[in-house]
N, C-alpha and C positions, 0 to 999 in steps of 0.2 A: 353095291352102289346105292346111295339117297336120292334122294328125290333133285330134282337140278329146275332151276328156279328160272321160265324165261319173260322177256318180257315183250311183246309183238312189237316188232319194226314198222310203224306207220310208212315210213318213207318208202319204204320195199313191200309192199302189204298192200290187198284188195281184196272186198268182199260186191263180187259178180252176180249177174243174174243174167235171167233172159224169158222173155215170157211170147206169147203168140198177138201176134198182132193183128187186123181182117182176115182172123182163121188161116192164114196162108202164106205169113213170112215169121220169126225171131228177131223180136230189137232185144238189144242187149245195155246194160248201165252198171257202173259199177259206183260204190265207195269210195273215197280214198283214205278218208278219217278213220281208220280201223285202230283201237288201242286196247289193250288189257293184257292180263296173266297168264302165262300157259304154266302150270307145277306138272313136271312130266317125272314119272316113276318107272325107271325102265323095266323092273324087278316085280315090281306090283302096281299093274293096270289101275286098281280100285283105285289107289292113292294118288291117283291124278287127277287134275282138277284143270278146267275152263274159265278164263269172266276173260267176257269181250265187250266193247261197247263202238259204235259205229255212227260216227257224226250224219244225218242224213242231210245236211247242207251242203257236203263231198260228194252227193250225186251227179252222176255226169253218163249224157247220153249219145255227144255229140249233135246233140240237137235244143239251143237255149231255150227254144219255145216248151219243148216238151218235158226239158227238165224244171222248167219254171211251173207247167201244169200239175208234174209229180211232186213238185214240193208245197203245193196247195193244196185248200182244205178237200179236195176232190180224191186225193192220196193220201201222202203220209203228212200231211199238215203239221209241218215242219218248225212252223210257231210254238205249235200246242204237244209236239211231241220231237223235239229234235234229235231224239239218240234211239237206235235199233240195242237192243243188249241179250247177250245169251251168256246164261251161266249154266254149269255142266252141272249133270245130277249121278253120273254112270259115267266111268272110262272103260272099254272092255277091248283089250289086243283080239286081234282074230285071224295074222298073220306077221312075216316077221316086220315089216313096217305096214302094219293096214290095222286099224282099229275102228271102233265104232265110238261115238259121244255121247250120249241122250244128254241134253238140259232143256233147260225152259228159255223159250227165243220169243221178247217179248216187240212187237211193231204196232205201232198205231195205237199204244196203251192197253194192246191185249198179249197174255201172254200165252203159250199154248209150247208143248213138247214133241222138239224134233229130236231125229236122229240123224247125228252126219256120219257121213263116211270118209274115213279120214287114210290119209295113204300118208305115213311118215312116220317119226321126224326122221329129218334125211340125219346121217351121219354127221356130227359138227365138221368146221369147219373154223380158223382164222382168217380171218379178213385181212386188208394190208395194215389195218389202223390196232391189232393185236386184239379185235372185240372177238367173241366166243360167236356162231352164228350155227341157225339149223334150221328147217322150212318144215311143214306142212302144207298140205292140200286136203279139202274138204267139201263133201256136194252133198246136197241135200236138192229134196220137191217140198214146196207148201203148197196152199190155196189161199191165195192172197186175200177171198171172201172171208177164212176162217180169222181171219185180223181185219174185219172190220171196213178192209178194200175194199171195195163194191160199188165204187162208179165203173159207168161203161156206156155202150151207147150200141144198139141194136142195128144191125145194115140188113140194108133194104133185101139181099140175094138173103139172109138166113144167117144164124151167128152172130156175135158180137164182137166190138172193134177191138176190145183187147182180153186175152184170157184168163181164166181164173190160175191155171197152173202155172208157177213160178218156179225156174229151177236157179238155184243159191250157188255158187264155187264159191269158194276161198283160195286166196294166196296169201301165205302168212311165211315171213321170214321172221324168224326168231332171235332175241338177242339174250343170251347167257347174262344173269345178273353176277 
C-alpha cells in the first residue's frame, strides 16, 4: 500500500489545552480552526508527514472576558500572530495504532520542537455522504514561557495565577482526499 493522502476535518477537529490556574484548579480552551495535511504511510512510518495550522481567533474558553485577554497582546496576540502551526520532522510507529511525531510547533512567532503522542489512525470508515474518514489523537506538555508567554500575575498566599505547563490534545478527524 502507498501513502493515502488526508486532509483534517475542521468541522470535526479540535486542538485542546489546559493549564493550572491559582495553583489549584485546570481551565481548559480549545481551537476550533484546525486545517492542514496528514500523508500517512502505513508500511513506512518515515514517509509520513504532518502540516497543521490552527486559527487562534477559534479560541474559546467558555468565558468571553478571558478569551478576549488570551487573544491579547498579554498572550498570543492574535493581531500580530494569528495562526499556531506545526509541521512534522520524524513519524515513528511504536505500536499497532500509537505513534510518535516530532516537528516544529511554532506559537507566538517562536518556533521550538515537540513531540506528540499520537494514538491512531483509527481504521477508515464511510460516512453516509460516501467521504473516506479516519481520526487521530494527540497530547503532548509545553511551557508556554518557552514561546514567549510569560505574562502572569503573583498571588498574595505564594504561586502564580496561571501556570507555565500547558498540556495540548488533539482531535483530528480525517478526510481521505
Amino acid at each position: 500500500m502507498s501513502q493515502i493522502i488526508y486532509t483534517i476535518d475542521p468541522a470535526h477537529s479540535t486542538a485542546g489545552f489546559k493549564v493550572r490556574h491559582l495553583m489549584v484548579s485546570w481551565v481548559r480552551g480549545e481551537f476550533s480552526g484546525v486545517a492542514g495535511t496528514v500523508v500517512y504511510d502505513p508500511e513506512h512510518s518515515e514517509n509520513s508527514r504532518v502540516e497543521a495550522t490552527i486559527d487562534v481567533s477559534t479560541l474559546h474558553t467558555r468565558d468571553e472576558q478571558r478569551d478576549a485577554h488570551l487573544k491579547s497582546a498579554d498572550f498570543f496576540d492574535v493581531e500580530k500572530y494569528p495562526t499556531i502551526t506545526f509541521v512534522s520532522k520524524k513519524v515513528e510507529k511504536v505500536g499497532e495504532r500509537e505513534g510518535k511525531v516530532t516537528g516544529d510547533l511554532t506559537i507566538h512567532g517562536v518556533t521550538k520542537e515537540v513531540v506528540l503522542d499520537v494514538e491512531g489512525p483509527a481504521p477508515e470508515v464511510k460516512d453516509p455522504w460516501g467521504n473516506i474518514k479516519s481520526g487521530v489523537s494527540a497530547a503532548t506538555k509545553i511551557k508556554r514561557s518557552d514561546f514567549g508567554l510569560v505574562w502572569n500575575a503573583p498571588l498574595e498566599a505564594g504561586g502564580v495565577l496561571v501556570g507555565d505547563e500547558v498540556h495540548i490534545s488533539l482531535e483530528l478527524e480525517l478526510l481521505r482526499k
